[in-house]
N, C-alpha and C positions, 0 to 999 in steps of 0.2 A: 530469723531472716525468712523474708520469702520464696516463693518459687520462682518468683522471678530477680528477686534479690541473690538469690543461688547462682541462678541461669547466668546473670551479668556478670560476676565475680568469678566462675569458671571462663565464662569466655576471655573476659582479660587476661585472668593468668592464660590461656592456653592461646588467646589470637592475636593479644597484643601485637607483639612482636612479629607478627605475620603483615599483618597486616601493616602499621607502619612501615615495614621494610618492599613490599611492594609500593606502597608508595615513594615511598624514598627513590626508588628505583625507576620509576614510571615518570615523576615529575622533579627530581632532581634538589628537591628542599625538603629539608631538614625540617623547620619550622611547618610549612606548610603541612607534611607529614603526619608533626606529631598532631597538629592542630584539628587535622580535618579526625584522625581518629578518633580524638576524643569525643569531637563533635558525634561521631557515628554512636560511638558509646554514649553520649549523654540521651541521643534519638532516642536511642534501644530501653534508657530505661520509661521514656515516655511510650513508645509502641507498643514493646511488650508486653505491656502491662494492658492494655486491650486486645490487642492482637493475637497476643500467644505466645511463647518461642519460638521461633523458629527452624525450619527443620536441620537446617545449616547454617550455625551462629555467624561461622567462620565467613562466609560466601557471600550472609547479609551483612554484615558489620564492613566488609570488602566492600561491596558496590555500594553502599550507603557513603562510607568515606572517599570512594573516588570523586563521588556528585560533588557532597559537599567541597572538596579541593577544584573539584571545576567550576564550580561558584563563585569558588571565592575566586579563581584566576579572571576570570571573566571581568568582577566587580571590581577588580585592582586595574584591569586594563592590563593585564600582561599576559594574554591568550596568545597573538604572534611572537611576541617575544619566545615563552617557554614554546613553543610550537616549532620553534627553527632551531631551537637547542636541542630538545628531544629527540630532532632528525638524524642531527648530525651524531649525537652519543650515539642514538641506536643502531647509525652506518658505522660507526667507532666499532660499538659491540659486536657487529657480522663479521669484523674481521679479525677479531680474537682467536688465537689459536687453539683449536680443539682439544679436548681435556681439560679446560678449565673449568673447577666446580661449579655449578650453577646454583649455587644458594645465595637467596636475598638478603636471609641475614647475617649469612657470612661476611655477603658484601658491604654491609651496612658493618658489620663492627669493625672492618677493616678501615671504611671511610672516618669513622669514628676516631679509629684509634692509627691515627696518621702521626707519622714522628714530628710535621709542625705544630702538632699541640701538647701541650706540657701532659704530663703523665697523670697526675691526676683532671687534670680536663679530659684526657683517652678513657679513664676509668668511667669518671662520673657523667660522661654525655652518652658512652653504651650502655650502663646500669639503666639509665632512662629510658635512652628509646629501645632497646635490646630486651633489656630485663622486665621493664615497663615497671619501675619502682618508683616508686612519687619522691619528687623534691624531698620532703621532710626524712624520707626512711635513706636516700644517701645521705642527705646532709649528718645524720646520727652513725652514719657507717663510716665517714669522715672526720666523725669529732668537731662540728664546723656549724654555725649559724644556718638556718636552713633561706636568711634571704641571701648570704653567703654563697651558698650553692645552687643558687637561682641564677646569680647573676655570671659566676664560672660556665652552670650549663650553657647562658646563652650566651656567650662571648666565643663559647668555642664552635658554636652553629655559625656563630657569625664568620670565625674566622675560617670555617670551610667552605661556606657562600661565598666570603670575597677571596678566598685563595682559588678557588674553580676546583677542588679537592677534588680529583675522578671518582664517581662511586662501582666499583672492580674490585676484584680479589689482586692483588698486584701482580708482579711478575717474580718469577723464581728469586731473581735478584735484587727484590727489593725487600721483599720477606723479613730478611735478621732485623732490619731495621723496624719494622712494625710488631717483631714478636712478643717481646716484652710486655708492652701494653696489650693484646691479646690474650696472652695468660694472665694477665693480673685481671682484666676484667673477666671472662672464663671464669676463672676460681671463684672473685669475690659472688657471680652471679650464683656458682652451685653452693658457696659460702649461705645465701639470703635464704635460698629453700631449702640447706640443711637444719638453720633454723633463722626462721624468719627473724628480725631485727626490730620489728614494731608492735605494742602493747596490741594486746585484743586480738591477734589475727591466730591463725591456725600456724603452731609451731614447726610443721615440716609443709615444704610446699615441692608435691612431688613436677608438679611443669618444671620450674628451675631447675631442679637438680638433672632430669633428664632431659633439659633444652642442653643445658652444659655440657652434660657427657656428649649431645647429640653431636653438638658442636668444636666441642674437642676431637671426636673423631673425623668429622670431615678434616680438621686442622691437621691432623695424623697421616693423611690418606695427603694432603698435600706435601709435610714435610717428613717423611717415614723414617728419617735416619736422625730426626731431632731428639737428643736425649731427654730435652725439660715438657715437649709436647706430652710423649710417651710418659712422661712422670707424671704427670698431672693427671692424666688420663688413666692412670693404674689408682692416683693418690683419689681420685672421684670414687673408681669403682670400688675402692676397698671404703670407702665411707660410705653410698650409698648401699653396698651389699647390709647392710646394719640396721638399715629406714624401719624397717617393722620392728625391730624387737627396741627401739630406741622411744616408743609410746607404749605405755600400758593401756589393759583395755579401759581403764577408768579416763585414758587422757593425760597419765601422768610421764614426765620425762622419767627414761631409765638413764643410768650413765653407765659407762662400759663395762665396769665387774659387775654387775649387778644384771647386765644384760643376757636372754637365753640364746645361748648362741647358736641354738639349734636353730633358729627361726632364720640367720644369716642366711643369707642368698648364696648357694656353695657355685653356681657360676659365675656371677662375675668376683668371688674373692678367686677362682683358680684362674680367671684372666688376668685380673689384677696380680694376682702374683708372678703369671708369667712376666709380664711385661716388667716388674720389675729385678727379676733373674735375668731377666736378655740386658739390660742394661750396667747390671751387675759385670756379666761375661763381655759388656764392651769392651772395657777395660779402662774408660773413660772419667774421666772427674766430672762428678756428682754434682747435679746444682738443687737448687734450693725444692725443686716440686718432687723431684727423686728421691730425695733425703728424707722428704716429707712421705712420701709412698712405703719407704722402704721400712721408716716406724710402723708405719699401719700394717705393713706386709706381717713385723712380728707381733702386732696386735693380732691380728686375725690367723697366726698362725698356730697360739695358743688354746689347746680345747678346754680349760680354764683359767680365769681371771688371775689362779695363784699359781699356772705356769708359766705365767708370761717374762721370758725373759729381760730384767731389765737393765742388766750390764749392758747388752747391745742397745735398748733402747736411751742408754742414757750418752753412750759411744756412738751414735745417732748423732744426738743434739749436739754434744760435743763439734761436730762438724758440721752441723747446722747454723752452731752460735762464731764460727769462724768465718762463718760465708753469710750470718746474716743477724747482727750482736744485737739485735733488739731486748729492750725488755722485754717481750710478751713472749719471743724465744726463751730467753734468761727464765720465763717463772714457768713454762712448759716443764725448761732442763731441769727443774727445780723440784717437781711435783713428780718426775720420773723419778729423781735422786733419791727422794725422801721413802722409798721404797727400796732402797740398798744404806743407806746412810740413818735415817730415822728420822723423826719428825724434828728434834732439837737443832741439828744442824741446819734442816733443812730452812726451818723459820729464822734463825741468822742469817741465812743469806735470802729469804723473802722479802724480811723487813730491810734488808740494803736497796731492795726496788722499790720502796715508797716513794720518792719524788717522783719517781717516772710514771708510778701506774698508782697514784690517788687513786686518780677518778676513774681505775677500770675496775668494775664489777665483779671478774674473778679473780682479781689479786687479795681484795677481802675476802672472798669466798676459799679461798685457798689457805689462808691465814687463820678462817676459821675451824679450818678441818685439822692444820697443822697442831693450833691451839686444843681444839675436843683431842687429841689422842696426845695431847702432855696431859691433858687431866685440868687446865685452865677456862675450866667451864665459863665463867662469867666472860672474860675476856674472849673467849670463841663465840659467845651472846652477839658481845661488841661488834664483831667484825664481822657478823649476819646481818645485823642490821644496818650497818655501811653497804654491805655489799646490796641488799635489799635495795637499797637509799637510791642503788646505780643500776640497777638491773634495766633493761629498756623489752624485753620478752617478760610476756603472761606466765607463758610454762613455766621458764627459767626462775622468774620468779617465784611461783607456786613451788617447784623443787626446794628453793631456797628459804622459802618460808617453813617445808615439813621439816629441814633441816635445824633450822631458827627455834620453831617450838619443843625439836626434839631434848634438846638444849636446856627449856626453860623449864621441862619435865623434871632434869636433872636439878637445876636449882631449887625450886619448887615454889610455894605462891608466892612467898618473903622478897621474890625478885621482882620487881616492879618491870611492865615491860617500857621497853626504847620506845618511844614516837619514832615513827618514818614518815617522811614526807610522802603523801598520795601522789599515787602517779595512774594511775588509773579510771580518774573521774572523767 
């Protein structure tokens, strides 16, 4: 890639979101918003490329998208129109009570993720303009056709243009009701740049992961006495405390016994773990992002991979699959299990989650680890290359492949390999 191909690619991940959300906020559309940034971005990769970069991606990609959105208001003829609207929100906003956070893209995912739109429309119209993830890479984080989630996105712009949706952080009491949708988008965002979801791309994207935390804490600083904020925000930092030792220098994914744990970031795992002892000592019932924290608390509380307690990690799940019976929970509790119980048992109750998780990539992958330590070498082949088949990350895949051959090492040439369907042309 080039210098300038670099240049553009950081500033998205890093201005997106800024920048759409000043606009959102300045001119009160959604569409127009994301429309004009893109425009700014597509400029950038034409100017650049003579001009130079600029010394302040962020500031030019900004005043480049405001022109363009005031062009375009102009050439629609609705300059008075948005002009007496503007007024009157921004006389709206002077009279806001003091101490309301002033972030745009807080504002912006609250407006988002309004209780009159169904929950995955709150997800998938903040991933977009929040996250700045393209159509195709939620549509796959969805499980869903990507014209599928084209026309979700824009139905739910639509239905915040014609509902007048304020764009505001709401008020104390309207908060419970918008929470849900805030965490679940929150997560899934530090979810993409824990590891990104789309082939080709760089498998940790550190903007995400630390927009999320960023964002999680303002949400913190607004509601301090919410247990599932606090859990989320402990369950971030004990997974980003890990970002470095989770790539080898060659580029390769490590997975967590295999990781040096000395490279672990020892401040936020000793916040991360505060915050979830104070929640411990609430005395409170546990909801799903605390439960999720509090595994990780004894991940990282272990100074090796073979102290890791896994009675309590699997008395965790237990109570995770109470409060939230998924398969993808089911084959979690399963992979903890198979470390107190052993691999026989575990894979009987793996292979009971086939209909539900075909087509998830590490339910094969799991199947085939289960399968290498019975000793069912061919059959662990099998189920590498299923999982291969579904993998949607380069990394991911690349792991899964030194996995795949280590496999065919054991059978030896006599094995003929599996075709997998290309997914990377």
């Amino acid at each position: 890639m080039t210098e300038v191909g670099e240049a553009i690619t950081r500033a998205h991940h890093e201005e997106w979101a800024r920048v759409v959300a000043g606009l959102a906020r300045r001119f009160r559309d959604l569409d127009l918003a994301e429309d004009a940034a893109a425009e700014a971005f597509a400029t950038a990769v034409e100017r650049w490329a003579t001009d130079g970069v600029p010394a302040n991606p962020g500031a030019w990609l900004t005043l480049t998208a405001t022109r363009r959105a005031i062009d375009r208001i102009r050439r629609e003829g609705r300059r008075d129109e948005l002009q007496r609207e503007a007024q009157i929100r921004f006389a709206q906003h002077d009279r806001e009570p003091p101490g309301a956070i002033d972030d745009d893209e807080l504002r912006l995912i609250f407006t988002c993720c309004h209780p009159a739109l169904s929950m995955e429309a709150r997800v998938a119209l903040t991933l977009r303009m929040v996250g700045g993830l393209t159509v195709p890479e939620i549509a796959r984080a969805f499980l869903v056709q990507e014209a599928t989630m084209g026309r979700r996105i824009t139905r739910a712009k639509g239905k915040i243009r014609a509902a007048h949706i304020p764009y505001r952080v709401p008020s104390v009491a309207d908060l419970p009701a918008r929470l849900s949708g805030v965490l679940a988008v929150l997560f899934l965002v530090f979810n993409e740049g824990y590891l990104a979801s789309g082939p080709g791309t760089d498998p940790l994207r550190a903007d995400l992961t630390a927009e999320a935390i960023r964002l999680t804490r303002l949400l913190r600083a607004l509601m301090p006495d919410d247990g599932e904020v606090a859990g989320l925000l402990a369950l971030m930092l004990l997974t980003e405390a890990r970002r470095d030792a989770r790539v080898s220098p060659t580029g390769d994914l490590v997975t967590l016994p295999d990781q040096d744990r000395g490279t672990w970031d020892a401040a936020m795992i000793a916040e991360g773990h505060r915050l979830v002892r104070e929640r411990l000592a609430s005395g409170t019932v546990p909801g799903r992002y605390q439960i999720l924290a509090a595994i990780n608390a004894v991940h990282t509380s272990a100074r090796d991979a073979r102290d890791t307690d896994w009675r309590q990690v699997v008395a965790l799940y237990d109570q995770l699959v109470r409060l939230d019976p998924s398969p993808v929970v089911a084959l979690n509790r399963v992979v903890a299990a198979a470390e107190i119980d052993g691999p026989e048992a575990a894979l009987a109750s793996v292979d009971g989650l086939h209909d539900a998780l075909a087509g998830y990539h590490l339910y094969h992958a799991v199947r085939a680890d289960l399968l290498r330590r019975l000793g069912r070498t061919r059959e662990a082949r099998m189920a590498s290359d299923r999982a291969l088949d579904l993998v949607g990350n380069s990394a991911e895949a690349d792991l899964l492949t030194r996995r795949r051959d280590a496999l065919s090492s054991q059978l030896g040439p006599q094995c003929p390999s599996v075709p997998r369907t290309a997914r990377w042309d």
